[in-house]
C-alpha positions as CSV (number, residue, x, y, z in Angstrom):
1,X,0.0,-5.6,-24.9
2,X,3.7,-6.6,-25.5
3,X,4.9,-8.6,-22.8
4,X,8.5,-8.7,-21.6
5,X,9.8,-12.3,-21.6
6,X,12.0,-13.7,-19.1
7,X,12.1,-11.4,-16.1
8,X,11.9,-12.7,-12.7
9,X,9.9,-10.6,-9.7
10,X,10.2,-10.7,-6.1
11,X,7.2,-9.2,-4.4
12,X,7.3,-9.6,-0.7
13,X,3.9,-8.4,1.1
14,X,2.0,-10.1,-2.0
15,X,-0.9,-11.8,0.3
16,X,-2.4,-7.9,1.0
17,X,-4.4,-5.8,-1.7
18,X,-1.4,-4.3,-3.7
19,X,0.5,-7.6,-3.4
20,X,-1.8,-8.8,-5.8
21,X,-2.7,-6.4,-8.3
22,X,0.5,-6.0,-8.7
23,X,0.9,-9.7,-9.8
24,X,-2.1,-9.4,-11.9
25,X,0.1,-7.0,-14.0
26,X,3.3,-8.1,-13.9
27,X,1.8,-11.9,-14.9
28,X,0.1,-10.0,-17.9
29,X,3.5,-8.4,-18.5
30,X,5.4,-11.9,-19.2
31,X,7.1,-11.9,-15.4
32,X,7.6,-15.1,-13.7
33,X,6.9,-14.2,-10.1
34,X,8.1,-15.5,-7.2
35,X,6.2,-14.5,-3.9
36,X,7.6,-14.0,-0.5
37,X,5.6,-14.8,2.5
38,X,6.6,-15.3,6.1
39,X,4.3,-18.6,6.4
40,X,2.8,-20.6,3.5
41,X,0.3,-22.3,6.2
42,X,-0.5,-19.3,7.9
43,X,-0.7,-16.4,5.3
44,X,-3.7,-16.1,3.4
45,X,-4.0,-15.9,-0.2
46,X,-7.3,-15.0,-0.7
47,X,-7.1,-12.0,-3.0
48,X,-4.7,-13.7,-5.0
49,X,-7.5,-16.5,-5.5
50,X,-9.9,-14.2,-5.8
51,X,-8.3,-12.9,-8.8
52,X,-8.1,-16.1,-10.1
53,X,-3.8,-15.9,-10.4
54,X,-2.8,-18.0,-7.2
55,X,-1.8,-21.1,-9.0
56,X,0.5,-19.1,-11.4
57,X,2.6,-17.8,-8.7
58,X,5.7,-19.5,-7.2
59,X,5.3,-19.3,-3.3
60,X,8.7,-19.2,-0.9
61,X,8.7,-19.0,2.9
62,X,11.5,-16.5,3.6
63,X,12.1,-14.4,6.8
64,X,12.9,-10.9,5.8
65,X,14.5,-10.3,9.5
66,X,16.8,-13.2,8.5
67,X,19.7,-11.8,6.4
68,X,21.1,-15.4,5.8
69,X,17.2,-16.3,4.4
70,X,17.1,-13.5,2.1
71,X,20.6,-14.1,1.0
72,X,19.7,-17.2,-0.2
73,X,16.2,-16.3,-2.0
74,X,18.3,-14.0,-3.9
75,X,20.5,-16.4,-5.1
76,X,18.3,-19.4,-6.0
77,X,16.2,-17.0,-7.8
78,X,18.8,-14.5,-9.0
79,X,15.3,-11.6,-9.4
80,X,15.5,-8.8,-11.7
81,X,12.9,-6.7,-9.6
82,X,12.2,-6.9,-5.9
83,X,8.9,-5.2,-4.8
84,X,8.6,-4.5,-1.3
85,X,5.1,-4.5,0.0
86,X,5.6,-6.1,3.3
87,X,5.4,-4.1,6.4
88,X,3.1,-3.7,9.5
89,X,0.9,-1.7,7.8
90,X,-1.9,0.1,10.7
91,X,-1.0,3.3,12.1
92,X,-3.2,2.2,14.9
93,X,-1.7,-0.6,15.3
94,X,1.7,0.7,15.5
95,X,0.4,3.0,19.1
96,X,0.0,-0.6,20.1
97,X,2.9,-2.0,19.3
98,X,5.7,0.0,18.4
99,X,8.8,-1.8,18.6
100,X,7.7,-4.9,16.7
101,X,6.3,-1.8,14.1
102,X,9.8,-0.4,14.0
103,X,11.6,-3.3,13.8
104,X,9.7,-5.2,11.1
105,X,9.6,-1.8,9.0
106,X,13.4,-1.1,9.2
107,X,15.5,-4.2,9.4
108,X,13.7,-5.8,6.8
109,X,14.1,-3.4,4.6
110,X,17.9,-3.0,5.4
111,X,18.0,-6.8,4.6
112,X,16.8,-7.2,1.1
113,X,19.1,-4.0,0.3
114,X,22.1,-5.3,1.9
115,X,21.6,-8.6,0.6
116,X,20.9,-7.2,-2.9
117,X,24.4,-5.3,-2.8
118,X,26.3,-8.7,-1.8
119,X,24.5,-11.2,-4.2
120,X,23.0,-9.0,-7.2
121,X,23.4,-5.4,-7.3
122,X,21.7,-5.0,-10.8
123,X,18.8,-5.9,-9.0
124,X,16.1,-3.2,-9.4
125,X,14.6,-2.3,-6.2
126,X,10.9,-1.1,-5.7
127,X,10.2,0.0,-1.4
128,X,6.7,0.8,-0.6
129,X,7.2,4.3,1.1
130,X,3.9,6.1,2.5
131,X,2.5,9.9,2.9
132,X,2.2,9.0,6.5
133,X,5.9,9.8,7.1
134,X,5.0,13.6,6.4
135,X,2.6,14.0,9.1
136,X,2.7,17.5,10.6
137,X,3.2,19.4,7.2
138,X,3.5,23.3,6.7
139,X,2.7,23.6,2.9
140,X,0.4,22.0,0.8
141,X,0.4,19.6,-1.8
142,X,3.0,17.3,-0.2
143,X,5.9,17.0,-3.0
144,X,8.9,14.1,-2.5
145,X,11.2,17.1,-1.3
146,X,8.5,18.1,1.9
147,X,10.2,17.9,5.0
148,X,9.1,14.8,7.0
149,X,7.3,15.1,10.5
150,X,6.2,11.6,11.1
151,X,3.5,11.5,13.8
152,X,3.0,7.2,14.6
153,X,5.4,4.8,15.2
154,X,4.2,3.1,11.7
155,X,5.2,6.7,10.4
156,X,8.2,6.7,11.7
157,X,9.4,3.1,10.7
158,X,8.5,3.9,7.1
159,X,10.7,7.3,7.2
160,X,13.7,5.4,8.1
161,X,13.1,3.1,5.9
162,X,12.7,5.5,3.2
163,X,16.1,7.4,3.8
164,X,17.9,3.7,3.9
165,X,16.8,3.0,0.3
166,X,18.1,6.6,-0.4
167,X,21.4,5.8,1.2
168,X,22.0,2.6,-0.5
169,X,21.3,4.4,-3.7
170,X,23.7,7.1,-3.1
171,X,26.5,5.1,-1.5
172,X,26.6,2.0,-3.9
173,X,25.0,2.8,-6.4
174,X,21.5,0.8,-6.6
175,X,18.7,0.7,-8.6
176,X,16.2,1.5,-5.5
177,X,13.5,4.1,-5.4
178,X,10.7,4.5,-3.1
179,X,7.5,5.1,-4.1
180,X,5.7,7.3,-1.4
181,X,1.6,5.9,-2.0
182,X,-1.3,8.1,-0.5
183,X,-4.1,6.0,0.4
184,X,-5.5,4.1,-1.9
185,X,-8.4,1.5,-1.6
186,X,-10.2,-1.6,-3.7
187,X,-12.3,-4.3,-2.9
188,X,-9.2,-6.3,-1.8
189,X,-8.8,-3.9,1.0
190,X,-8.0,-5.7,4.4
191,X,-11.2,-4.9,6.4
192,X,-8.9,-3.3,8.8
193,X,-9.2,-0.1,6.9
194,X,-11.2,3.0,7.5
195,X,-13.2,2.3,3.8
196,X,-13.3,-1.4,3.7
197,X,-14.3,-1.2,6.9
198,X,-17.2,1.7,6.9
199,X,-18.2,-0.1,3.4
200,X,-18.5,-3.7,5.1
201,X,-20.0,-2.9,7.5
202,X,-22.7,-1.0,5.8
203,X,-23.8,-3.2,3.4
204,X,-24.3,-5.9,5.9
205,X,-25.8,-3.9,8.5
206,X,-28.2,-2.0,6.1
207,X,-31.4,-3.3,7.2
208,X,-30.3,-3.7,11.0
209,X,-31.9,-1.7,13.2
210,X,-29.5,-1.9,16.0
211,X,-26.2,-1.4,13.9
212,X,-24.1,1.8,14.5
213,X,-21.3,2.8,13.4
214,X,-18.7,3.7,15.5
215,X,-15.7,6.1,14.7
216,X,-13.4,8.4,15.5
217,X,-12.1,11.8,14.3
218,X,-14.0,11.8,10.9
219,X,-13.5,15.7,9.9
220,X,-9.8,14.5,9.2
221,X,-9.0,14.8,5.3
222,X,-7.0,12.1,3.5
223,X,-5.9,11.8,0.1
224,X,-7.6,8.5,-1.5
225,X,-7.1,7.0,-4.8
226,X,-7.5,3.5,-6.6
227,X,-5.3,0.6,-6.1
228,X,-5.2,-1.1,-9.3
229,X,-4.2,2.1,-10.8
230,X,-1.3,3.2,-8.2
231,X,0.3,-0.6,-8.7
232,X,1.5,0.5,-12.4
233,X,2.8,3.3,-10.9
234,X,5.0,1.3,-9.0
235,X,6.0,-0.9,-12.1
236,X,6.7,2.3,-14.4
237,X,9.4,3.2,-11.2
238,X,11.8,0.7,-12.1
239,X,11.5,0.8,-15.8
240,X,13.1,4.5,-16.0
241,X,17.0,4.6,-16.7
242,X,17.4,5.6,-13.3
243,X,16.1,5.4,-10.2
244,X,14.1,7.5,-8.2
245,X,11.6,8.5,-5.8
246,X,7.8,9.6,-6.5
247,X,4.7,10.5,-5.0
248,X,2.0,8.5,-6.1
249,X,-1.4,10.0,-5.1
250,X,-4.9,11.6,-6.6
251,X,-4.0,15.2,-6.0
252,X,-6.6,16.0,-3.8
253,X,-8.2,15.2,-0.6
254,X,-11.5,14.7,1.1
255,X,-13.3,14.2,4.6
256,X,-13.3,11.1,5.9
257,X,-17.3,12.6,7.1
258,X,-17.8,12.8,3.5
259,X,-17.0,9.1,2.3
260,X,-19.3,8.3,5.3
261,X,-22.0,10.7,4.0
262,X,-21.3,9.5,0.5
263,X,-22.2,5.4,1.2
264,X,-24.7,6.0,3.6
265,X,-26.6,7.9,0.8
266,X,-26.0,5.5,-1.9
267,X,-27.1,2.6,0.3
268,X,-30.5,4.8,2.0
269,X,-28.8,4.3,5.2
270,X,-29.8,7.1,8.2
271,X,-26.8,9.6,9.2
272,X,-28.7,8.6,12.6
273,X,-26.4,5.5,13.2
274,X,-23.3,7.3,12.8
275,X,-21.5,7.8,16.2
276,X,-18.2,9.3,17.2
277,X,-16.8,7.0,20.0
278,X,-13.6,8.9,21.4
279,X,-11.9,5.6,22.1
280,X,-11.4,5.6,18.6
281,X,-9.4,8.8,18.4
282,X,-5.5,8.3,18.0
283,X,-3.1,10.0,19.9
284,X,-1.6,12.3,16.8
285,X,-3.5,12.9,13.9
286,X,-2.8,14.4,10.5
287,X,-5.5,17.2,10.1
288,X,-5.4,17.7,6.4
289,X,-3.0,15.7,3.6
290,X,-2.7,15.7,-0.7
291,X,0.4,15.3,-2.6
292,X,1.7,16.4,-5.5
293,X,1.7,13.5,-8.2
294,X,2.8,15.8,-11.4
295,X,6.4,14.2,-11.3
296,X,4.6,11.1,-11.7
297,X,2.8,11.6,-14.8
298,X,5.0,13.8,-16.5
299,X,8.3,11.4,-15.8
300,X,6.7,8.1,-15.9
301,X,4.0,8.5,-17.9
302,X,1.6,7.8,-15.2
303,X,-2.4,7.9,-15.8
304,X,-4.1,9.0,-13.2
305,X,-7.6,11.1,-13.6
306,X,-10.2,9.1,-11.0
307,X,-12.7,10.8,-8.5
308,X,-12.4,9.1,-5.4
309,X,-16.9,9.2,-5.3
310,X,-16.4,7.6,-9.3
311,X,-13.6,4.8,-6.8
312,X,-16.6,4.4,-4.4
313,X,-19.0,3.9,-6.7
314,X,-17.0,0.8,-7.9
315,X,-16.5,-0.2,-4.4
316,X,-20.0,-0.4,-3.3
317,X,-20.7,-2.6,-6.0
318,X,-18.2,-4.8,-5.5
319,X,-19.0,-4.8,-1.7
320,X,-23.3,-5.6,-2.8
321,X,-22.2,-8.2,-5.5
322,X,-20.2,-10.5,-2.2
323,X,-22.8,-9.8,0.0
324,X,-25.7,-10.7,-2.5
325,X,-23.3,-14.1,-3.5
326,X,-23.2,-15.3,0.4
């Protein structure tokens, strides 16, 4: 692989699953990397450690709701990409607590780009957009020119986010594009997450009697796909001439019933300890959800032909292999 010498990355949001695969490729791609965390004694690094790259990574503690912080990053540093993965991330969570959602998801956003147009504007600017701020949609597949109908806070946050990178692109003239990722899992998953969490659970509950599962609306269908896969995606976004937006996604979409169905037969567990609690159920839900991701390999070369069941299959393993080590 030939690797580009001498570029320097920002990638705030690097402690979660993206965060760092996303290393793991830019480090194989020559970058020096600098990643941006709220709190080097509070954050945890563990996928970066478990991928065996934390010690090649240079840590700063920046607050991205702090203009004057940023600022300053941007100067020491002088980046020629900034990846921005950071965000409160659950949709639940956002029903819980919407303003902090909102706030976190906007201003910080409006930060790095303002602060990018005073200190560097060559800067090349990567915002992790999501399919969630489509929501209630009319037509199917989802393309990056389907009308938005957010239905969370989280949702919401990430639309406006998403039309601020668009501005600041339009009205001065940055290099910032949003990358609009359906759901996409790995073993790095937070456990948070409907799969890392029904897969967790699962394996470690197996041969437990007393274990049910508890979820909610299950005969939603989602659009699932492979992380390690969707972070080049993300890279091949700023290495165009210029900048724009893309749907990143598998194409199609599945049951969330049917992942459940899918492990529970792979690991001999009984459909029996499957139960719908309606506590679970959110307040607005998105009934059925694929996008479009032709853009994305015809323009940037993208590779993307992976069965979510063949991504499962990986998964499970993974998932047996830490249980079996414990």
């Amino acid at each position: 692989m030939n690797k580009i010498n001498l570029k320097t990355a920002f990638i705030t949001g690097i402690s979660g699953q993206d965060g760092a695969y996303l290393s793991k490729l830019l480090l194989e791609k020559g970058y020096k990397i600098i990643g941006i965390t709220r709190n080097n004694h509070s954050d945890s690094f563990e996928k970066l450690k478990s991928l065996k790259i934390d010690e090649r990574i240079v840590m700063e503690e920046c607050d991205l709701l702090d203009i004057s912080s940023v600022i300053a990053l941007i100067d020491k540093y002088l980046p020629d990409e900034i990846y921005n993965l950071a965000a409160q991330s659950s949709v639940g969570q956002s029903f819980k607590q919407p303003i902090g959602t909102i706030n976190f998801n906007i201003i910080s956003v409006l930060n790095l780009l303002e602060a990018i147009r005073l200190m560097k504007p060559d800067v090349r600017f990567y915002q992790a957009s999501s399919s969630e701020m489509y929501g209630k949609v009319s037509n199917l597949p989802v393309s990056i020119n389907t009308p938005m109908h957010p239905l969370s806070p989280y949702a919401i946050s990430k639309a406006s986010a998403h039309w601020t990178v668009v501005n600041y692109r339009e009205s001065y003239g940055l290099y910032a594009c949003n990358g609009v990722l359906f759901n996409h899992e790995s073993y790095l998953r937070s456990s948070g997450f409907f799969v890392k969490k029904v897969l967790h659970e699962s394996v470690r509950n197996k041969y437990n009697p007393n274990w049910i599962l508890k979820v909610g609306n299950i005969d939603i269908k989602r659009d699932f796909g492979y992380s390690p896969n969707y972070v080049e995606a993300m890279w091949l976004m700023l290495q165009c001439e210029n900048a724009d937006d893309f749907i990143i996604c598998s194409g199609t979409s599945i049951t969330l019933r049917s992942i459940i169905e899918y492990i529970f037969g792979r690991l001999n567990i009984s459909l029996d300890r499957l139960l719908i609690d309606t506590d679970l159920m959110r307040p607005t839900e998105i009934e059925d959800i694929y996008g479009d991701n032709t853009p994305a390999k015809t323009k940037l070369g993208w590779k993307y032909e992976l069965d979510f069941y063949a991504v499962l299959d990986i998964l499970i393993a993974e998932e047996l292999k830490e249980f079996e080590l414990k």
